[in-house]
C-alpha positions, 0 to 999 in steps of 0.5 A: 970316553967310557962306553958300554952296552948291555944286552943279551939273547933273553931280549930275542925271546919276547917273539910272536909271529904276525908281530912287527917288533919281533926278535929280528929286530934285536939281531939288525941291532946288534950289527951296529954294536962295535966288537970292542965295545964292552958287554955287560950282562942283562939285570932282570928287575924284581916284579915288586920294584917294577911297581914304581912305575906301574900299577900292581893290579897291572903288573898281575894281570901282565903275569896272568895274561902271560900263560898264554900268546896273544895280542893285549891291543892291536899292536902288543903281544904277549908270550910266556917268555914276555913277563920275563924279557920285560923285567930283564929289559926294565932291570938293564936299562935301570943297570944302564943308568947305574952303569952311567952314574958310574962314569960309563956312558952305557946303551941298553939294547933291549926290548920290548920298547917302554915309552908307551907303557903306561902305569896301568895299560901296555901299548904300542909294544911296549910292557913295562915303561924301561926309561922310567923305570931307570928315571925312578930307579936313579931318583933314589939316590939322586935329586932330579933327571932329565929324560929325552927322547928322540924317537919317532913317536911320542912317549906318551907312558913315560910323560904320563909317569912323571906328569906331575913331577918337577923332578923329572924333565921330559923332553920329546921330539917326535913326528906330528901326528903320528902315533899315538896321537899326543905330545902337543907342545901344550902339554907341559905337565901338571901340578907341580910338574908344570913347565917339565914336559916339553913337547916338539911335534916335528912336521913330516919330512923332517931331518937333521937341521929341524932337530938340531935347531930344536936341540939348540934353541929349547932342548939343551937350555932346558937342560941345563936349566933343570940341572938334572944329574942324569941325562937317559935317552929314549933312543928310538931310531926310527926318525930314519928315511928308510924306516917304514913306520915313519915320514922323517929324514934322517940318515944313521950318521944324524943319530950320531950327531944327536949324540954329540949334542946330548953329550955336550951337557956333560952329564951321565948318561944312558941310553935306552933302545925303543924303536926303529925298524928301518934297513939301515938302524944298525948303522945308526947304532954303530953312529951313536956308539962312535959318538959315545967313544969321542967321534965328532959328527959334522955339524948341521949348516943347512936351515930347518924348515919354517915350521920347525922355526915358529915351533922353536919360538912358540916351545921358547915361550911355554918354557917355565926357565 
């Protein structure tokens, strides 16, 4: 199987101290990227075409606000290398989809994070939404793409984007409760992207057998119902045990078999990274490339959790397929 990633050390320079998604983390990353595998250079997208995604009058103030270093919001920096590193963050992961579209499985390990950037507001790290931008990117030349991300936190900003399209399937599994405090399995978008927003609040404590439940019994019908022809991946592997920003139960060798299960639809895809600041992320890294090149994980045999069970049956029923 074709893989690929593309990164670079521009994504190193968007760093401010007192941050907790700095330049190291690209580092701890990188130790899970295979020496074999091949790197493509990082694509800076054009401040104008990043406006398919996101408000103009933002975008200004983003170039504005980035004469200086500060925090925009509690937890969102900014520097004068950030305007650049997020429109070469937003470019890769659109090139990583190109890449896909191609018939190279590609992962575009940059940062900042997207998911929670919103047309008009940046928020939990996050500057320019780089999944959606792919998503919008690929629309130009193809009908439909689905979007799932398997970070720990909701991604609000992405589901925001495409809340009232039906070109666009959004799926989400993500901790309960947890920042920001959305993606409630009632939220399934509007209009006519009614039913394309699906939403799976996993209770703390979760691990493999509550996702991979979750994939078989509503994420991959969905899927294959929509018919996307393009599959991007939210990779935010902070679902991790040992990560501190999370409750979930998952070992680095689970995201590989995450990446099985999306690979079983047998589409074009590409992989975004967005969280994960736990010890053993780089070996997560490492599971999913392994994956991407044909390794077979071992398949989940213990039950999920009863909750996860009635969330599964509850998301069955608000599935417009």
């Amino acid at each position: 199987m074709k893989a690929s990633a593309i990164t670079g050390r521009v994504f190193a320079k968007h760093d401010m101290e007192g941050g907790a998604e700095t330049g190291a983390r690209l580092r701890e990353v990188l130790e899970g990227l295979p020496p074999d595998i091949p790197v493509r250079p990082p694509v800076a997208a054009d401040p104008a075409e990043i406006e398919i995604v996101h408000d103009p009058a933002y975008v200004r103030w983003i170039r504005e606000m980035g004469r200086g270093c500060c925090f925009l919001d509690d937890n969102t920096y900014i520097t004068p290398s950030t305007l650049e590193v997020a429109l070469t963050a937003a470019g890769s992961a659109a090139a990583a989809a190109e890449r896909a579209l191609d018939g190279e499985n590609c992962f575009a390990l940059v940062r900042p994070p997207g998911h929670h950037a919103r047309p008009a507001r940046q928020m939990g790290f996050c500057i320019f939404n780089n999944a959606a931008f792919a998503a919008a990117k690929a629309l130009q030349e193809v009908d439909r793409v689905a979007i799932l991300d398997w970070d720990l936190h909701h991604g609000n900003g992405t589901q925001e984007i495409f809340l009232a399209s039906d070109r666009v399937l959004y799926l989400s599994v993500h901790q309960k409760g947890g920042f920001p405090g959305t993606g409630w399995p009632e939220e399934v978008g509007t209009g006519a992207g009614r039913g394309f927003s699906l939403n799976a609040p996993i209770a703390p404590g979760g691990g493999i057998a509550d996702y991979a439940f979750l994939f078989a019994g509503v994420f991959l019908p969905a899927v294959r119902a929509h018919r996307p022809d393009l599959l991007i991946i939210s990779a935010g592997q902070d679902a991790l045990a040992d990560d501190p920003h999370g409750e979930m139960r998952l070992s680095p060798d689970d995201y590989g078999l995450l990446t099985n299960l999306a690979l079983s639809l047998d589409l074009p895809t590409a992989l975004v990274l967005e969280g994960g600041y736990g010890p053993s992320h780089g070996k997560a890294i490492a599971a999913i490339f392994a994956a991407l090149r044909g390794k077979k994980f071992e398949e989940e045999t213990a039950p999920p959790r009863p909750g996860t069970v009635a969330l599964v049956s509850r998301l069955r029923k608000l599935m417009m397929y």
